[in-house]
C-alpha positions in Angstrom: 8.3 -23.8 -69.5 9.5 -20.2 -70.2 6.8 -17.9 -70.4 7.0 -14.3 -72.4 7.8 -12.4 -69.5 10.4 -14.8 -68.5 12.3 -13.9 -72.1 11.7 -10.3 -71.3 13.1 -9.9 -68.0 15.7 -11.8 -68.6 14.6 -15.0 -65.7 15.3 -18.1 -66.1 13.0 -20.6 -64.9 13.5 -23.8 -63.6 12.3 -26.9 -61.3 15.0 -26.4 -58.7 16.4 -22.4 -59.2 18.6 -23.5 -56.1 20.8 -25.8 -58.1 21.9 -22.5 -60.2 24.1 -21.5 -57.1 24.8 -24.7 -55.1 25.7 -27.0 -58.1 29.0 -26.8 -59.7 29.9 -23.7 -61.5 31.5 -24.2 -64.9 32.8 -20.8 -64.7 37.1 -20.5 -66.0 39.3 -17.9 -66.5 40.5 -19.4 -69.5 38.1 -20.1 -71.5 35.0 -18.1 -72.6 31.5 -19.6 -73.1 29.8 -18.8 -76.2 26.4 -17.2 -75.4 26.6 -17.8 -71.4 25.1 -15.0 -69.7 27.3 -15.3 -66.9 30.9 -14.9 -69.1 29.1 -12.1 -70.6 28.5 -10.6 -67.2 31.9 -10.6 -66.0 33.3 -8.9 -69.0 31.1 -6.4 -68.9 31.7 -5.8 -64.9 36.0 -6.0 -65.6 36.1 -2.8 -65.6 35.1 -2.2 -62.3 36.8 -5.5 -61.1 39.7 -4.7 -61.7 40.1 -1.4 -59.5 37.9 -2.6 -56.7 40.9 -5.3 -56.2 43.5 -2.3 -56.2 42.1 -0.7 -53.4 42.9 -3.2 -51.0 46.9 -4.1 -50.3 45.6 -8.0 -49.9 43.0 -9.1 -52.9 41.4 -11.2 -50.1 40.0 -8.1 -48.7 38.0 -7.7 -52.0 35.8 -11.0 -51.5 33.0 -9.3 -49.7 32.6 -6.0 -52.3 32.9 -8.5 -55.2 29.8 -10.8 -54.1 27.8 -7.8 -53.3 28.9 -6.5 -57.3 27.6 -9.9 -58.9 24.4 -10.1 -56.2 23.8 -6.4 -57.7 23.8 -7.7 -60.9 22.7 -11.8 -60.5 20.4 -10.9 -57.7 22.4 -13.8 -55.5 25.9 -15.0 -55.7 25.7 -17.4 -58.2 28.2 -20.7 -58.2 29.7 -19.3 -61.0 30.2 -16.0 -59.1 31.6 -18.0 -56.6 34.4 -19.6 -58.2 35.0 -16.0 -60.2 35.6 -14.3 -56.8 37.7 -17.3 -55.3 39.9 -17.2 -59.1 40.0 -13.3 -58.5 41.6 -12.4 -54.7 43.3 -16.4 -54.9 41.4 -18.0 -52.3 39.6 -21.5 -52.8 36.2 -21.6 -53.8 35.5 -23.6 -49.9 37.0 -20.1 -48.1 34.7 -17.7 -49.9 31.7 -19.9 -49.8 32.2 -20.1 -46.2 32.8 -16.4 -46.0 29.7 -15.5 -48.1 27.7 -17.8 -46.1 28.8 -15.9 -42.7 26.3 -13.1 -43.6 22.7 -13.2 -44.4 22.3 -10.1 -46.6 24.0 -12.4 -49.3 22.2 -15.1 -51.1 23.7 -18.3 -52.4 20.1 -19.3 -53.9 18.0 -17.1 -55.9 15.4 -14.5 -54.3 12.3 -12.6 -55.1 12.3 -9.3 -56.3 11.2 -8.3 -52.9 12.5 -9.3 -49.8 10.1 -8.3 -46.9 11.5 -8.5 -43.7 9.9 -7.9 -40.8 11.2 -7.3 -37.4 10.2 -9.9 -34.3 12.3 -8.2 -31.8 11.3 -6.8 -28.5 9.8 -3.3 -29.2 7.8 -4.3 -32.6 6.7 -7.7 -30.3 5.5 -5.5 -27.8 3.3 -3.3 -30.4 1.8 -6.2 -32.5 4.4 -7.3 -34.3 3.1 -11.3 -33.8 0.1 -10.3 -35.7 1.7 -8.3 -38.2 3.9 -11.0 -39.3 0.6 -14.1 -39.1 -1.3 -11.6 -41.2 1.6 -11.2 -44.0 2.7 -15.0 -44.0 -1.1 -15.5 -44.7 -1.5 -13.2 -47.4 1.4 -14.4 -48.8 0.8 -17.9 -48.3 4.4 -18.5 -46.9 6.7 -19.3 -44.0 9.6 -17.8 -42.5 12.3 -18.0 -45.3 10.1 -19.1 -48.1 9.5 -17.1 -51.7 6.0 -17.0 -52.8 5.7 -19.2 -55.3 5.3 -16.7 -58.6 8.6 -15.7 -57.6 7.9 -12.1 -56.7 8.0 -11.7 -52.9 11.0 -13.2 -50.0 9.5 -13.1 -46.5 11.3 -13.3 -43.8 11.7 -12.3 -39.5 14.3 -10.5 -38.5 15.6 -9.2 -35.5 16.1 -5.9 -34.5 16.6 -3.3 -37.4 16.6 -0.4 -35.2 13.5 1.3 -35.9 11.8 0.8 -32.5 10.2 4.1 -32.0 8.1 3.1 -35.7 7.7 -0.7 -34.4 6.3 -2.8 -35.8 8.7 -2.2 -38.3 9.7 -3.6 -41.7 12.5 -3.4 -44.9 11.8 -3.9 -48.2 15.1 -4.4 -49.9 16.9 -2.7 -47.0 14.2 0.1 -47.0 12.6 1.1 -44.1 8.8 0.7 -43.7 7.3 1.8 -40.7 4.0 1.9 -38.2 3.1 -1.4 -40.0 -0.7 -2.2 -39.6 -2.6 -4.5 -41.6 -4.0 -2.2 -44.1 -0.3 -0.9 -44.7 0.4 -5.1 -45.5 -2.4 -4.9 -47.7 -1.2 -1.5 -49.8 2.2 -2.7 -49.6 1.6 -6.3 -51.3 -0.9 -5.3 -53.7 1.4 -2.5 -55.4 4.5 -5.0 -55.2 1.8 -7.0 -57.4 0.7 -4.7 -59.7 4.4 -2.9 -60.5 3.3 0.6 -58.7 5.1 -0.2 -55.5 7.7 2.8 -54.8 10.6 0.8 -53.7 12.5 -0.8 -56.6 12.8 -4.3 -57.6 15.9 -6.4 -57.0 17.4 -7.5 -60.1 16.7 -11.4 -60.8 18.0 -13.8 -63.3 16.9 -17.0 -62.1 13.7 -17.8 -61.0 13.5 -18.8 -57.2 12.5 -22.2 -55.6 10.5 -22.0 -52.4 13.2 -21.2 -50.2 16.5 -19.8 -50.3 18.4 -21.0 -47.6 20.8 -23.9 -47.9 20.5 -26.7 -45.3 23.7 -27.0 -43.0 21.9 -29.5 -40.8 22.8 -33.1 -41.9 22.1 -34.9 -38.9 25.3 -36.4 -39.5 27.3 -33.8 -36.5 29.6 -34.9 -33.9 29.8 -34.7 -30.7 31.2 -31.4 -29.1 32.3 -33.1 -26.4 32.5 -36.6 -24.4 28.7 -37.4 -22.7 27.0 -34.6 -25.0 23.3 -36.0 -25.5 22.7 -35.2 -28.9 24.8 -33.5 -31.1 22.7 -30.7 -32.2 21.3 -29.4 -28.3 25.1 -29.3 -26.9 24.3 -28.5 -23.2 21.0 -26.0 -24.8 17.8 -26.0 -23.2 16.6 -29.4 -22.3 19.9 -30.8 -22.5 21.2 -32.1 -19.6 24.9 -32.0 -20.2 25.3 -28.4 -19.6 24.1 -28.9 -16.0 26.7 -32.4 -15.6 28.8 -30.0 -16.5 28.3 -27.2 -14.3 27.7 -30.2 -11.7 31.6 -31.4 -12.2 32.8 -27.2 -11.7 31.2 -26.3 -8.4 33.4 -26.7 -5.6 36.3 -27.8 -7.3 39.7 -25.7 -6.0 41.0 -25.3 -9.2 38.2 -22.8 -10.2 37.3 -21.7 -7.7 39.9 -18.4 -7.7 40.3 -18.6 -11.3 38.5 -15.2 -11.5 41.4 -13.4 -9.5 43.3 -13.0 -12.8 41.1 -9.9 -13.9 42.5 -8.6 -10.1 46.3 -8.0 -11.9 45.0 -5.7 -14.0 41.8 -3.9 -12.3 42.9 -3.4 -9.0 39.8 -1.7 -8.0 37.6 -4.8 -8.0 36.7 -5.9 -5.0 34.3 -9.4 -5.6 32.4 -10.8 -3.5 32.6 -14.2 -2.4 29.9 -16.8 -1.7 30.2 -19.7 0.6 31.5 -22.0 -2.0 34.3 -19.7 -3.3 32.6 -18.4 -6.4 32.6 -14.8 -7.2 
């Protein structure tokens, strides 16, 4: 049920948010919808469509500035947004979902108004990070990927965002936080909750669901290639076709000088070779 705030801000609530961006988008060029907040958002953003597109010699070249325009406005790329962008640089609504799905920093689902992410890479690892990140998916009651559940606050582990001389390190909505302790959690959570916290709020017109990622895995993939074990672990760790595979290369003739060919071109090389002809 709406609440007050929800009129207010704007929000709109619902049991699945995530079916606002991966269902089918009514959106057309053609005709407008009385009332829709979305038709009412592209005319109003026109004027800057229109000479975003003329920068660029192909109107392809547009398709990543235009999500990033609605996800400023939408807070996520909405389905409707989706087939405005595909109708706007003529490309099908399957080539700019697959583009906008290509890069994490845009959402197809709905997020909070705060996306903490919080760096798991070497140098924040090394200075507590692994605590840092327990300590913030407890006081937040979530998992990697997951909103919290009043819709406020996105958590998620990234890696490195090049702030290892401040590790453990953090961004809140692409701000940097730094020298992360638990205390600084605490501060950090408590004035995203009370409306004091210095970094502003992501805009948000729908209210999220738990996560917002978009599952890929089916368990319905093929095979990559003829003896592969199980589709999903193609010759990975514990898989045993990458070492059948490496099995049937060693000590064949056929590659065994196939590394000469860099040799045409950098004479200077002089490999090495080991007793069964590799370099």
């Amino acid at each position: 049920m709406s609440t007050m705030s929800d009129a207010a801000t704007g929000v709109h609530p619902g049991p699945d948010a995530g079916a606002a961006a991966t269902g089918t988008a009514d959106w057309s060029p053609y005709a407008r919808r009385e009332g829709n907040a979305f038709d009412e958002l592209y005319a109003r953003l026109l004027p800057q469509i229109e000479p975003l597109i003329a920068q660029y010699e192909q109107k392809r070249s547009a398709l990543i500035p235009l999500a990033h325009l609605f996800q400023e406005q939408e807070g996520f790329v909405s389905a409707d947004a989706l087939a405005a962008i595909a109708y706007l640089v003529g490309e099908t609504p399957a080539t700019v979902e697959s583009t906008i799905s290509f890069y994490t920093l845009l959402f197809r689902r709905p997020v909070g108004k705060y996306m903490l992410q919080i760096c798991r890479n070497l140098s924040c690892l090394l200075n507590g990070a692994e605590e840092i990140m327990a300590y913030a998916r407890e006081r937040l009651g979530v998992r990697h990927h997951e909103t919290t559940p009043d819709g406020l606050i996105s958590y998620e582990e990234v890696e490195c965002l090049a702030a290892c001389d401040r590790a453990p390190c953090a961004q809140v909505n692409l701000e940097f936080v730094y020298d992360l302790t638990r205390d600084k959690i605490d501060a950090m959570l408590d004035a995203m909750r009370g409306g004091s916290y210095e970094i502003a709020p992501l805009p948000q017109t729908v209210r999220p669901g738990r996560t917002w990622k978009v599952a890929q895995d089916t368990g319905l993939k093929s095979a990559g290639a003829v003896g592969v074990s199980n589709p999903n672990n193609a010759g990975g760790v514990g898989d045993a076709s990458g070492v059948v595979m490496f099995d049937l290369i060693v000590g064949r003739p056929q590659y065994e000088t196939r590394s000469n060919e860099r040799l045409v071109h950098e004479t200077s090389l002089h490999p090495e070779v080991s007793g069964n002809g590799h370099h």
